[in-house]
LUMMAR-868389 format. One record per atom (N, C-alpha, C): atom name; x, y, z. Coordinates in Angstrom, 3 decimals. Layout:
N
{site->CA | px->X | py->Y | pz->Z}
...
This chain:
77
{site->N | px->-2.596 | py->4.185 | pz->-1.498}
{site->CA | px->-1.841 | py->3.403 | pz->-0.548}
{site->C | px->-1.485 | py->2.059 | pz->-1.192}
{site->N | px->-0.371 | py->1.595 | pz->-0.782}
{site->CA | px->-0.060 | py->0.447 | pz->-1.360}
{site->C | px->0.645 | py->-0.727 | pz->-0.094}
{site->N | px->-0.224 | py->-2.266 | pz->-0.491}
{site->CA | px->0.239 | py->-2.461 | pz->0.482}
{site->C | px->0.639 | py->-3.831 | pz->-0.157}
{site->N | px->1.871 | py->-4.257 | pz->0.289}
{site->CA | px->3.152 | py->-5.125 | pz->0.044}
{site->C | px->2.925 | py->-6.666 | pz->1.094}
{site->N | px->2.902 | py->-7.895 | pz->0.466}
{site->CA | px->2.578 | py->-9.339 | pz->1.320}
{site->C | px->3.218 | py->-10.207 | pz->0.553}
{site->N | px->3.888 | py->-11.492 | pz->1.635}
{site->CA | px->3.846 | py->-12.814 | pz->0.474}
{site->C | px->2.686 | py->-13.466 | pz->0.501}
{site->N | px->2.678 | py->-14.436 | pz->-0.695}
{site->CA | px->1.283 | py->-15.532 | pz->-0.567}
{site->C | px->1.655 | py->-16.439 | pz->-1.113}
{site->N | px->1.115 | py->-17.507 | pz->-0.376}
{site->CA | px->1.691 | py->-18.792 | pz->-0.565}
{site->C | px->2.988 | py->-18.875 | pz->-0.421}
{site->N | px->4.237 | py->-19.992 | pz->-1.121}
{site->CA | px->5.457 | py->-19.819 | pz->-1.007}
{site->C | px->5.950 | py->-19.187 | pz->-2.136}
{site->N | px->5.329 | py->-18.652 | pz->-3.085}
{site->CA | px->6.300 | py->-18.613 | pz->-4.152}
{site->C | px->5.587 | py->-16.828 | pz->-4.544}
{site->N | px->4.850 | py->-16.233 | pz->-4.243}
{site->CA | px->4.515 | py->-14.774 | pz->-4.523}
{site->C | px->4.728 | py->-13.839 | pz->-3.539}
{site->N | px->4.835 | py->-12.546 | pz->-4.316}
{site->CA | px->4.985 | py->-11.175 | pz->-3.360}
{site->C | px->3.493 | py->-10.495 | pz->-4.089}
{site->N | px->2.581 | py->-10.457 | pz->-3.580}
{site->CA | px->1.647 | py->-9.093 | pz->-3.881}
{site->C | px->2.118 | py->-8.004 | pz->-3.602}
{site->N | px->1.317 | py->-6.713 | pz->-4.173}
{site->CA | px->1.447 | py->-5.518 | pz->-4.483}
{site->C | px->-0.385 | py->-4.570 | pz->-4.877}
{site->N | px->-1.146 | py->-4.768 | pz->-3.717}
{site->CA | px->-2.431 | py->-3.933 | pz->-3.798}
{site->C | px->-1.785 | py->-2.977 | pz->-4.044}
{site->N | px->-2.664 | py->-2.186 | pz->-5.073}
{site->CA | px->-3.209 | py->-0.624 | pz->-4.751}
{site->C | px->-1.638 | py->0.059 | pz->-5.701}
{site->N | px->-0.817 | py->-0.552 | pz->-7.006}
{site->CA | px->-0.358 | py->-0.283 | pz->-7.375}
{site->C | px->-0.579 | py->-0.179 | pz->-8.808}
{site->N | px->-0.049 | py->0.829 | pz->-9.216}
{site->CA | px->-0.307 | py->1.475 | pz->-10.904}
{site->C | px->0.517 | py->0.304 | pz->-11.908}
{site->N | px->1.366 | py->-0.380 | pz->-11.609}
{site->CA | px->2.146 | py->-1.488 | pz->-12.152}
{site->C | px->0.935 | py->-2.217 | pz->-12.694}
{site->N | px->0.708 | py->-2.960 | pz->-13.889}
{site->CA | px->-0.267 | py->-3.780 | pz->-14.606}
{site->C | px->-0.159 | py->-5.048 | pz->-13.552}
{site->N | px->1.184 | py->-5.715 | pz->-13.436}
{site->CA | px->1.327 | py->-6.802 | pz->-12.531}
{site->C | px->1.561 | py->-6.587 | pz->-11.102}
{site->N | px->0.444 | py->-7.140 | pz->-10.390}
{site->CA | px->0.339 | py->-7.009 | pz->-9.171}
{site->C | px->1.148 | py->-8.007 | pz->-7.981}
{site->N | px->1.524 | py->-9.107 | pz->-8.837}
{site->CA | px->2.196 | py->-10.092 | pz->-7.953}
{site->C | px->3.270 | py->-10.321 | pz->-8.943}
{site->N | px->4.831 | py->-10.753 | pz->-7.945}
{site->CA | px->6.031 | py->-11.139 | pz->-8.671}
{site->C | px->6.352 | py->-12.741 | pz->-8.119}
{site->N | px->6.605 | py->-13.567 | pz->-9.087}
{site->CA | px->7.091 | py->-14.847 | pz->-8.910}
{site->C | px->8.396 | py->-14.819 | pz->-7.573}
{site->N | px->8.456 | py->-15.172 | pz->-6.870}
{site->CA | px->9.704 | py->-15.498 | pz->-6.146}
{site->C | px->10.448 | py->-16.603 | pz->-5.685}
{site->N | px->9.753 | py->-17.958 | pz->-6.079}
{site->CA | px->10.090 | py->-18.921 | pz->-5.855}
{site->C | px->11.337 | py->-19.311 | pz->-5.388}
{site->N | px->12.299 | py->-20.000 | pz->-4.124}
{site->CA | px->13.464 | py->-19.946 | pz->-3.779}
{site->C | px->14.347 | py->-18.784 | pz->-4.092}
{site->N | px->13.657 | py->-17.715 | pz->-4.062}
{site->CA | px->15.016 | py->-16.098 | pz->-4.154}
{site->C | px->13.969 | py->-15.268 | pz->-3.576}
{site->N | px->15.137 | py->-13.830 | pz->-3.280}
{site->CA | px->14.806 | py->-13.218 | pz->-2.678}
{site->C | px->14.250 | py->-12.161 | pz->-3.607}
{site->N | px->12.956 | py->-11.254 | pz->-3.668}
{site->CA | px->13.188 | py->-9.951 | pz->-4.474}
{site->C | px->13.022 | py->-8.649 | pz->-3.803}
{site->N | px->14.237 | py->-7.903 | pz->-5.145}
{site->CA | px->13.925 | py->-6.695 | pz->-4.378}
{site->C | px->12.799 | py->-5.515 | pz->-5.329}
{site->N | px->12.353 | py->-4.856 | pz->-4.574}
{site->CA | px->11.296 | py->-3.603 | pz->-5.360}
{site->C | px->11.752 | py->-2.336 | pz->-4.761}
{site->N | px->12.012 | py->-1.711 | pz->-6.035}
{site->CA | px->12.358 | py->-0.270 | pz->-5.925}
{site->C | px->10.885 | py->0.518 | pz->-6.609}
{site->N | px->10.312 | py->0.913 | pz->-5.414}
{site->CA | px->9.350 | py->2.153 | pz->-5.060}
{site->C | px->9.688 | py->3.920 | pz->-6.373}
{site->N | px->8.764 | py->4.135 | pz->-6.822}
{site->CA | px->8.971 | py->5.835 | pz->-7.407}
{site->C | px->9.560 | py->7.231 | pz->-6.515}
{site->N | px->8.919 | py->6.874 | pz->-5.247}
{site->CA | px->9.263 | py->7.398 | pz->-4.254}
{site->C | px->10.716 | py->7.697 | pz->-3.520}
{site->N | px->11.368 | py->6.161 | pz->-4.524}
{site->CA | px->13.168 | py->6.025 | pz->-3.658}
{site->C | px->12.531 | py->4.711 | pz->-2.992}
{site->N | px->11.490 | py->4.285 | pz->-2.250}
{site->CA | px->11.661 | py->3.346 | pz->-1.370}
{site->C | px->12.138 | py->1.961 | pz->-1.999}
{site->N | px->13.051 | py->1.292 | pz->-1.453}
{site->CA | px->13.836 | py->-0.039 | pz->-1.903}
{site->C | px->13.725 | py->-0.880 | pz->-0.660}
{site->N | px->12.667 | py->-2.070 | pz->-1.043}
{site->CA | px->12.343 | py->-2.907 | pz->-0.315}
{site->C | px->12.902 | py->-3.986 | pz->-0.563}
{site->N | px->13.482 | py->-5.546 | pz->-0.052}
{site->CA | px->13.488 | py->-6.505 | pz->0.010}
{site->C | px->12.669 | py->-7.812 | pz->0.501}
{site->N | px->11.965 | py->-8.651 | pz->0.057}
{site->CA | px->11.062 | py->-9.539 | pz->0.208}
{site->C | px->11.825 | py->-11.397 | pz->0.365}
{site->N | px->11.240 | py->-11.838 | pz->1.126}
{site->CA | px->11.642 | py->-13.108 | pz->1.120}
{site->C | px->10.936 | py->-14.169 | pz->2.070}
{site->N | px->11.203 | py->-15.308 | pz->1.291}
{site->CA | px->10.444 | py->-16.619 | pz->2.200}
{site->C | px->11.414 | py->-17.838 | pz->2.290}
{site->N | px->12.690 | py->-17.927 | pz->2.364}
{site->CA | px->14.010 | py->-18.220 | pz->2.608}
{site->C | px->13.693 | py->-18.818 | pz->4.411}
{site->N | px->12.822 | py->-19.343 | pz->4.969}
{site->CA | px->12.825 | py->-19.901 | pz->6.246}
{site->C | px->12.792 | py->-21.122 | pz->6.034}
{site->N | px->13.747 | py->-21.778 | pz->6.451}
{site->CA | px->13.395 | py->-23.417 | pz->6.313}
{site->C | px->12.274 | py->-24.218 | pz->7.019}
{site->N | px->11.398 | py->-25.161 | pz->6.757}
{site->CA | px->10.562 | py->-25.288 | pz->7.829}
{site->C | px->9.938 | py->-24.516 | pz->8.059}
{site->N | px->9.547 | py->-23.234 | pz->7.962}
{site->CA | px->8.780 | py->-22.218 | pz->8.940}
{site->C | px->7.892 | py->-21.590 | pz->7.747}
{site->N | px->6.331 | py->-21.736 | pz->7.416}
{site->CA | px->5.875 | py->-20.410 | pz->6.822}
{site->C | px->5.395 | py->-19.168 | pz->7.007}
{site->N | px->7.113 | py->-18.431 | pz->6.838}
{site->CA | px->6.795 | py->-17.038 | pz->7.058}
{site->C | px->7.895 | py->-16.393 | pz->6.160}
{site->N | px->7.157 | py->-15.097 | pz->6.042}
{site->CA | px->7.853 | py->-14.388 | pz->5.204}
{site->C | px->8.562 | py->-13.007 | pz->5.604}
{site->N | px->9.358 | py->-12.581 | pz->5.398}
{site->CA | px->10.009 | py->-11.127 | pz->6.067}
{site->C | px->9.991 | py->-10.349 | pz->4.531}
{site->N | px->9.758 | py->-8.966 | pz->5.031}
{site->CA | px->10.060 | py->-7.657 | pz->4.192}
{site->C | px->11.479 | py->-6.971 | pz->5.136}
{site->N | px->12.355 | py->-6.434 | pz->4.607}
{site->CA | px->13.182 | py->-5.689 | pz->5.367}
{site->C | px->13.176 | py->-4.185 | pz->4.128}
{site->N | px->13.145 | py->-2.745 | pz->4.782}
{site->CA | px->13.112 | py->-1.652 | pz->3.874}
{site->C | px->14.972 | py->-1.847 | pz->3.986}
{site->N | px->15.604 | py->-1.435 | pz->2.942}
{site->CA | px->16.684 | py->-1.338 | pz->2.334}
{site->C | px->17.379 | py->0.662 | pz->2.634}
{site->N | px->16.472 | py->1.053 | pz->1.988}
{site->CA | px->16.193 | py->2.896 | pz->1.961}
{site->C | px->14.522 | py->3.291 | pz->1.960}
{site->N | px->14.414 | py->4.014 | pz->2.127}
{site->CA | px->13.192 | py->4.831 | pz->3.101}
{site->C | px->13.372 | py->6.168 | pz->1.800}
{site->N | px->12.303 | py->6.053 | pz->1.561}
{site->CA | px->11.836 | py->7.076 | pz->0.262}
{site->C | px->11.158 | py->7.890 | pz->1.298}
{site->N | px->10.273 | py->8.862 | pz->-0.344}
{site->CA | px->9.637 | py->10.282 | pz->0.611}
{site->C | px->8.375 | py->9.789 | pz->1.319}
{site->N | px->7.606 | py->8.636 | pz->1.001}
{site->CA | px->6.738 | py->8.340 | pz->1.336}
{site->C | px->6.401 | py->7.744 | pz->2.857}
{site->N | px->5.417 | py->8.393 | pz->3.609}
{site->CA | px->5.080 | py->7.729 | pz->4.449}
{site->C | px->4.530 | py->6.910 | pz->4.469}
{site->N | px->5.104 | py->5.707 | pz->5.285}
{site->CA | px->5.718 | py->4.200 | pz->5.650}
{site->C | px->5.097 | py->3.651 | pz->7.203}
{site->N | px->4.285 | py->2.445 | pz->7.041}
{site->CA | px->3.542 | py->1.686 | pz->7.993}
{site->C | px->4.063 | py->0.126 | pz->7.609}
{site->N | px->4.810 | py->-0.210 | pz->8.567}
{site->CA | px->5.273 | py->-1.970 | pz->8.561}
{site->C | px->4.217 | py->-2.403 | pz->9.922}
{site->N | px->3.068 | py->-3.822 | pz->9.461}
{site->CA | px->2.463 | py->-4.421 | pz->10.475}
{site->C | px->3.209 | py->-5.391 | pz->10.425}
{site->N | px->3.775 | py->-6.179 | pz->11.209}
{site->CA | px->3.672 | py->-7.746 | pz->11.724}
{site->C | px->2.685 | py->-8.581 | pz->11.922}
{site->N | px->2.747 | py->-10.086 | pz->11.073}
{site->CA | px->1.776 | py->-10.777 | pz->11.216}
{site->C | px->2.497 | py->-12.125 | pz->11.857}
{site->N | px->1.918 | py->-12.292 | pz->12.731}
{site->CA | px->2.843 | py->-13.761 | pz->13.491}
{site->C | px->2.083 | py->-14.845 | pz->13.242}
{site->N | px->0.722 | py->-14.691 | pz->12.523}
{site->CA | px->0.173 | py->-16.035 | pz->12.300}
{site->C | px->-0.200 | py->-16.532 | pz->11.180}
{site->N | px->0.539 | py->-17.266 | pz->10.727}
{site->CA | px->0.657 | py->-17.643 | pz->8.984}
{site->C | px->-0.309 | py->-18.389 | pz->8.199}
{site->N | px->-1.801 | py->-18.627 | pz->9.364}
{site->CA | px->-2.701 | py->-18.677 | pz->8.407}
{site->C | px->-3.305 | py->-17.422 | pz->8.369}
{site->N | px->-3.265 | py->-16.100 | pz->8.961}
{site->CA | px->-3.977 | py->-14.998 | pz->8.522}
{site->C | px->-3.779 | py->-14.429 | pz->7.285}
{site->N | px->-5.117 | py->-13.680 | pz->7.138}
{site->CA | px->-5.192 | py->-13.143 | pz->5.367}
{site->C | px->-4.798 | py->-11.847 | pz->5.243}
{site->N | px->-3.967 | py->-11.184 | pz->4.736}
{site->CA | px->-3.783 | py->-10.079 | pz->4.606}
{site->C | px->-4.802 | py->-9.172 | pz->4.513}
Protein backbone atom coordinates (compact mmCIF):
# COMPACT_ATOMS: atom_id res chain seq x y z
CA UNK A 1 0.00 0.00 0.00
CA UNK A 2 1.16 3.29 -0.64
CA UNK A 3 0.21 6.24 0.90
CA UNK A 4 0.66 9.85 -0.68
CA UNK A 5 0.83 13.45 1.92
CA UNK A 6 2.30 16.95 1.91
CA UNK A 7 4.68 17.98 4.79
CA UNK A 8 5.52 21.02 5.73
CA UNK A 9 5.28 23.60 2.78
CA UNK A 10 7.63 22.48 0.48
CA UNK A 11 7.32 18.25 0.36
CA UNK A 12 5.09 15.49 -1.05
CA UNK A 13 5.81 12.05 0.78
CA UNK A 14 5.38 8.74 -0.66
CA UNK A 15 5.26 5.66 2.25
CA UNK A 16 5.39 2.27 1.27
CA UNK A 17 7.00 2.91 -2.21
CA UNK A 18 9.75 0.88 -4.18
CA UNK A 19 11.14 4.43 -5.54
CA UNK A 20 14.67 4.95 -3.45
CA UNK A 21 13.23 8.63 -2.88
CA UNK A 22 10.42 8.84 -0.78
CA UNK A 23 9.72 12.58 -0.72
CA UNK A 24 9.73 15.17 -3.82
CA UNK A 25 10.75 18.87 -3.34
CA UNK A 26 7.73 21.05 -4.33
CA UNK A 27 8.35 24.26 -3.21
CA UNK A 28 5.89 27.03 -4.95
CA UNK A 29 4.74 24.34 -7.91
CA UNK A 30 2.60 21.94 -8.35
CA UNK A 31 3.73 18.08 -8.89
CA UNK A 32 2.52 15.59 -10.76
CA UNK A 33 3.19 11.52 -10.09
CA UNK A 34 2.49 9.02 -12.51
CA UNK A 35 1.75 5.64 -10.60
CA UNK A 36 2.95 1.90 -12.55
CA UNK A 37 -0.49 1.13 -12.31
CA UNK A 38 -1.62 4.23 -14.88
CA UNK A 39 -2.59 6.21 -11.74
CA UNK A 40 -1.66 10.10 -12.44
CA UNK A 41 -1.94 12.14 -9.48
CA UNK A 42 -1.49 15.86 -8.93
CA UNK A 43 -0.19 17.41 -5.60
CA UNK A 44 -0.16 20.93 -4.37
CA UNK A 45 0.15 23.60 -1.59
CA UNK A 46 -0.65 26.71 -3.85
CA UNK A 47 -3.24 28.16 -0.90
CA UNK A 48 -2.43 31.51 0.02
CA UNK A 49 -2.59 32.04 3.70
CA UNK A 50 -4.06 28.70 4.39
CA UNK A 51 -1.89 25.46 5.41
CA UNK A 52 -3.31 22.98 3.38
CA UNK A 53 -2.62 20.88 0.79
CA UNK A 54 -4.89 19.16 -2.02
CA UNK A 55 -4.17 15.88 -4.09
CA UNK A 56 -6.60 15.79 -7.11
CA UNK A 57 -6.36 12.01 -9.16
CA UNK A 58 -5.92 13.17 -12.86
CA UNK A 59 -6.67 9.20 -14.24
CA UNK A 60 -7.53 6.28 -12.05
CA UNK A 61 -5.21 3.27 -12.78
CA UNK A 62 -5.91 -0.50 -12.05
CA UNK A 63 -5.30 -0.05 -8.57
CA UNK A 64 -7.59 0.17 -5.83
CA UNK A 65 -7.84 3.72 -4.56
CA UNK A 66 -8.75 5.25 -0.90
CA UNK A 67 -8.65 9.33 -0.73
CA UNK A 68 -9.02 10.44 3.29
CA UNK A 69 -9.52 14.09 4.01
CA UNK A 70 -7.70 15.78 6.64
CA UNK A 71 -9.22 19.22 7.71
CA UNK A 72 -6.80 19.79 10.45
CA UNK A 73 -3.39 20.93 9.51
CA UNK A 74 -1.72 20.19 12.57
CA UNK A 75 -2.57 16.40 12.24
CA UNK A 76 0.12 13.75 11.44
CA UNK A 77 -0.41 11.62 8.77
Amino acid sequence: MLKVYGCSDDLVEIDGAEYPNDEIGCFERDVKIKFTDGTEIKVGYNKPDLAIWWIRVEKHGTANQTMTRCWDEDAFP
